[in-house]
N, C-alpha and C positions, 0 to 999 in steps of 0.2 A: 251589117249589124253594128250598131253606136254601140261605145265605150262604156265599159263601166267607170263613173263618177264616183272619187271620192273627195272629199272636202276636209280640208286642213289645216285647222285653224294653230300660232306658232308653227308657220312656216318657214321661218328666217331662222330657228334656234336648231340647235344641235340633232335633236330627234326630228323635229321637221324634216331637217334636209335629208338622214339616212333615209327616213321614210317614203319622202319624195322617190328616192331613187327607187327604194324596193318596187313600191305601186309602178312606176312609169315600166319596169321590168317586168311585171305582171301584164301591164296591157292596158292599165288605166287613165281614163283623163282627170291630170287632178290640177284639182282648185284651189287655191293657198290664200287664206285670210291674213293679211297684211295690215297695221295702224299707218295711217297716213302721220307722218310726221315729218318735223326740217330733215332729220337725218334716215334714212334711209339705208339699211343693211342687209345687203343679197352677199355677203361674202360667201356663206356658207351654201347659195345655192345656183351661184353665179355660174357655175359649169351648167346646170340642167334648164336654166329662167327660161331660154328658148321653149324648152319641152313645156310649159307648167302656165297655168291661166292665173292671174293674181289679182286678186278682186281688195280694195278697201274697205274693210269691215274692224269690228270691235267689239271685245266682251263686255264693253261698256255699256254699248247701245244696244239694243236688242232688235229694233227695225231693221238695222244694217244687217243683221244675222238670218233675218227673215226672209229679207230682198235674195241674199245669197244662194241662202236652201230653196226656195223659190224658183228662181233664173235658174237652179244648176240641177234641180231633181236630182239629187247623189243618191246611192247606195249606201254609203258609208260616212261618216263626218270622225271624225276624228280630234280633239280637241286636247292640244296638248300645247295651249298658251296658257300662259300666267305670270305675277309677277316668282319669280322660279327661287332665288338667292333668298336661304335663308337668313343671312345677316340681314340685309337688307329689310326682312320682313320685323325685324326687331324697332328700322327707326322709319319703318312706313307700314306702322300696322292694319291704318284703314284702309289703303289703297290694296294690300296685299289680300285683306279680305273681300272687297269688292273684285278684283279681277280673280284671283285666284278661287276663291269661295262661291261670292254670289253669281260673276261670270259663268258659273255652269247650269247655274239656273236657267239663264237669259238663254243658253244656247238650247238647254233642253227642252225649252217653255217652245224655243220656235220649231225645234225639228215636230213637237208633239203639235202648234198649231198646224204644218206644213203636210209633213205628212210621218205620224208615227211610225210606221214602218222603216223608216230608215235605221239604220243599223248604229250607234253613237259609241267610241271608248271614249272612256275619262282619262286621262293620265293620271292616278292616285301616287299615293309616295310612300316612300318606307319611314320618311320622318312623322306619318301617321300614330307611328309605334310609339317611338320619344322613348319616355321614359319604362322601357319595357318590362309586358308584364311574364315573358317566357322566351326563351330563346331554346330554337330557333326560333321567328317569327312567321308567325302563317298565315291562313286566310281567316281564321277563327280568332287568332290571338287577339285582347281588348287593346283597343287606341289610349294612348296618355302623350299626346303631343308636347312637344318642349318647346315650341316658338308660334308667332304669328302666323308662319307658314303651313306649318303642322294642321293647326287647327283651322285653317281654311281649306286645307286640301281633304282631311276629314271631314266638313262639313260638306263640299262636291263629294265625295266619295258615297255618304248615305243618302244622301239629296238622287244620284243615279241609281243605288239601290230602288230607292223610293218611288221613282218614274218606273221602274222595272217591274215593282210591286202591283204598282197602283191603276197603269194605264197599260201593260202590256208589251213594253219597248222594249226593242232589244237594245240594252242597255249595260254595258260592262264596263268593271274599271281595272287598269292593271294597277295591281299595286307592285312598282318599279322599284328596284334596290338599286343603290347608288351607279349608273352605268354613265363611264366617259367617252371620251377620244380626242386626236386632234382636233375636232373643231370646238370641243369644250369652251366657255366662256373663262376668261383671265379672271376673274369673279371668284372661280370656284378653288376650291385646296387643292385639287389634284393639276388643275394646269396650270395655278401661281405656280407648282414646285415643276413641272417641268418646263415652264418657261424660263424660270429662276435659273434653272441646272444649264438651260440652253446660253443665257446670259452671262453666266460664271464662266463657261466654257471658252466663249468666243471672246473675255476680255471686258463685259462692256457693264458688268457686275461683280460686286467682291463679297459681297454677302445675300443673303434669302431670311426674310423674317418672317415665323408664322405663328401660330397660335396654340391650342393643344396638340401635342407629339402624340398624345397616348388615346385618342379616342379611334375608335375600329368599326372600319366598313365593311359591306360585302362588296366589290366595285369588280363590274363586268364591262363589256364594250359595247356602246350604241348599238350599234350596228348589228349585234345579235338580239338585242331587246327590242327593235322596231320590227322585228318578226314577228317577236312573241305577238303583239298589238293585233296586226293581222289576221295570224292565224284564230286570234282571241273572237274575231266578228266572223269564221268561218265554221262556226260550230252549230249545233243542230239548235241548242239552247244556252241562254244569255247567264255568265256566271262570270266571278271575277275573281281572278288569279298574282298570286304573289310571282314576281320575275325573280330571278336573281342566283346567284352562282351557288351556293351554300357554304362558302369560305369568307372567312373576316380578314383584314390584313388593317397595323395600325399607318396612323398615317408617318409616324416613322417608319415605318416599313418602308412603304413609299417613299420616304425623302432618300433610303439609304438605296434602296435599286434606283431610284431616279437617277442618283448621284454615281451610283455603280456604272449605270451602264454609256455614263458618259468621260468613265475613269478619276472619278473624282471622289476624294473623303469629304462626305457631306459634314462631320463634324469640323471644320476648318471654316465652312459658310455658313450654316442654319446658327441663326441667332431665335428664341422663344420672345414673343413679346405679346403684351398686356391685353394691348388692344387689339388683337384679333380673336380674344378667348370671351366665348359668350355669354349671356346672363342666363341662362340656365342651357348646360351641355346633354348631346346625347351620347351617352358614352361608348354603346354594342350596339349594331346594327347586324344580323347576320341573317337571311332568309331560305325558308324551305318551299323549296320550289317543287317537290316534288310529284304537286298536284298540276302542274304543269305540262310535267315530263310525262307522267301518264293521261291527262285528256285532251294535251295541243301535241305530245311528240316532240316539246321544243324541250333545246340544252342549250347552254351557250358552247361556243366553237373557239374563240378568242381564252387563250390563260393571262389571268393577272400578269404575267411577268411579262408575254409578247406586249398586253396595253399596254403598259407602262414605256418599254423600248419603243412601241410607235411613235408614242406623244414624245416621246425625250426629242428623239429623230428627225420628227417632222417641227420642231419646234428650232432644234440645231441648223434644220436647212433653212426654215423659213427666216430667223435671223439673220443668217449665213449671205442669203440672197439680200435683207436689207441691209445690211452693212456693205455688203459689193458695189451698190448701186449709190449709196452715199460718198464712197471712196472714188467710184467713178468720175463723181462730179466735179 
């Protein structure tokens, strides 16, 4: 009997890779949409790239999308590229909209030319919310996005309603509450501060600058949210569900366990500065998952306090190990 094919576009990025593993565990042959470019980054999947077929395609191009779903007859597709960093989508708003927004059209457009039946999530996002109209946030509550991002990932997020609607696909989108891990991108607030902490640590930094202390997430761990995804396409019928822990933490919370659990007083290195603080903030992020919990059986498994020790952890060895090797020389 041949494998079940799933296809998975942001392969290379943080949920890519958990995902990668969960399916290869299942029993899957999966497919990973890769951009060709100079630089080329498998860090994050460089343990399994034997296991995994990686084909060059793009949310840009929509032929390349086609060729893919075509050659690979998947079960499943998966699409969880974009350009992802909110800051960023502030001073590249058009690009952030075309990949991240209209990229779900181009992909939806081919699975529906190819063969509708395939099964499609979206990656949606909890900065859909922004400027919130109810906390908790849930699957009903109304969108008031606060950035470029925001508002491209709402406009995929109804765009796949819309193909759900309209043509029959089974079509869901998670809408994902802020979830990390070691392989998080240096980009984002939560591994600037545990790389920072990791840095302070080893000598090879005296301070950590960031931007709002006081704005509050709900931050769970990859690795229990690439489930959710999953489970999301093995349902009887296509609906889409809010992920996330139902706990806020600020991100000084975070800076002071970060700093905790590598015995250090964060107030000695955390400097606030200007420029990382955005043009319009989102200040509460907190989600209810519990329509989750009763129609997928999914919880998260990981507590905010274990994430946080991982990243600080894996970030202290991984230093640890570059500095060894520099010392060596």
């Amino acid at each position: 009997m041949s494998k079940k094919t799933a296809i998975i576009t942001g392969i290379t990025g943080q949920d890519g890779s958990y995902l990668s593993e969960f399916l290869l565990e299942k029993g899957y042959q999966v497919v990973g949409v890769i951009r060709r470019s100079s630089t080329e980054n498998f860090e994050r999947i460089e343990h399994i790239k034997d296991r995994l077929i990686l084909e060059s395609g793009d949310l840009h191009d929509q032929s390349s999308l086609v060729a893919i779903i075509s050659k690979y007859q998947p079960i499943e597709v998966y699409n969880l590229a974009a350009q992802s960093f909110v800051s960023t989508s502030w001073h590249q708003p058009i690009l952030t909209a075309d990949a991240t927004g209209v990229g779900v059209a181009r992909i939806l457009e081919a699975i529906r030319l190819v063969n509708p039946k395939i099964k499609f999530y979206q990656a949606s996002s909890s900065e859909m919310f922004g400027k919130v109209q109810e906390t908790p946030q849930k699957e009903t509550t109304p969108f008031y996005p606060r950035s470029p991002y925001g508002c491209a990932k709402a406009f995929g997020h109804y765009l796949t309603v819309n193909y759900r609607e309209s043509y029959g696909m089974f079509a869901v989108s998670g809408i994902l509450f802020n979830h990390e891990s070691p392989r998080r991108g240096l980009e984002f607030v939560t591994r600037k501060i545990t790389d920072g902490v990791a840095r302070i640590k080893l000598g090879m930094a005296t301070e950590l600058r960031l931007g709002n202390l006081e704005a509050k997430r709900d931050w769970g761990f990859a690795g229990d949210y690439v489930r959710a995804m999953w489970l999301m396409l093995q349902q009887d019928q296509p609906d889409d569900f809010v992920i996330a822990t139902g706990q806020t933490w600020s991100v000084k919370q975070f800076v002071e366990l970060a700093f905790a659990k590598a015995d250090l007083d964060w107030q000695k290195f955390v400097k606030t500065d200007q420029r990382f603080m955005r043009p319009a903030e989102v200040d509460l992020l907190i989600g209810d998952a519990s329509k989750a919990r009763a129609k997928l059986g999914w919880q998260p498994e990981v507590s905010f306090e274990k994430l946080v020790e991982m990243m600080v952890q894996n970030d202290i060895k991984r230093l640890s190990t570059t500095a060894d090797l520099k010392n060596s020389r």
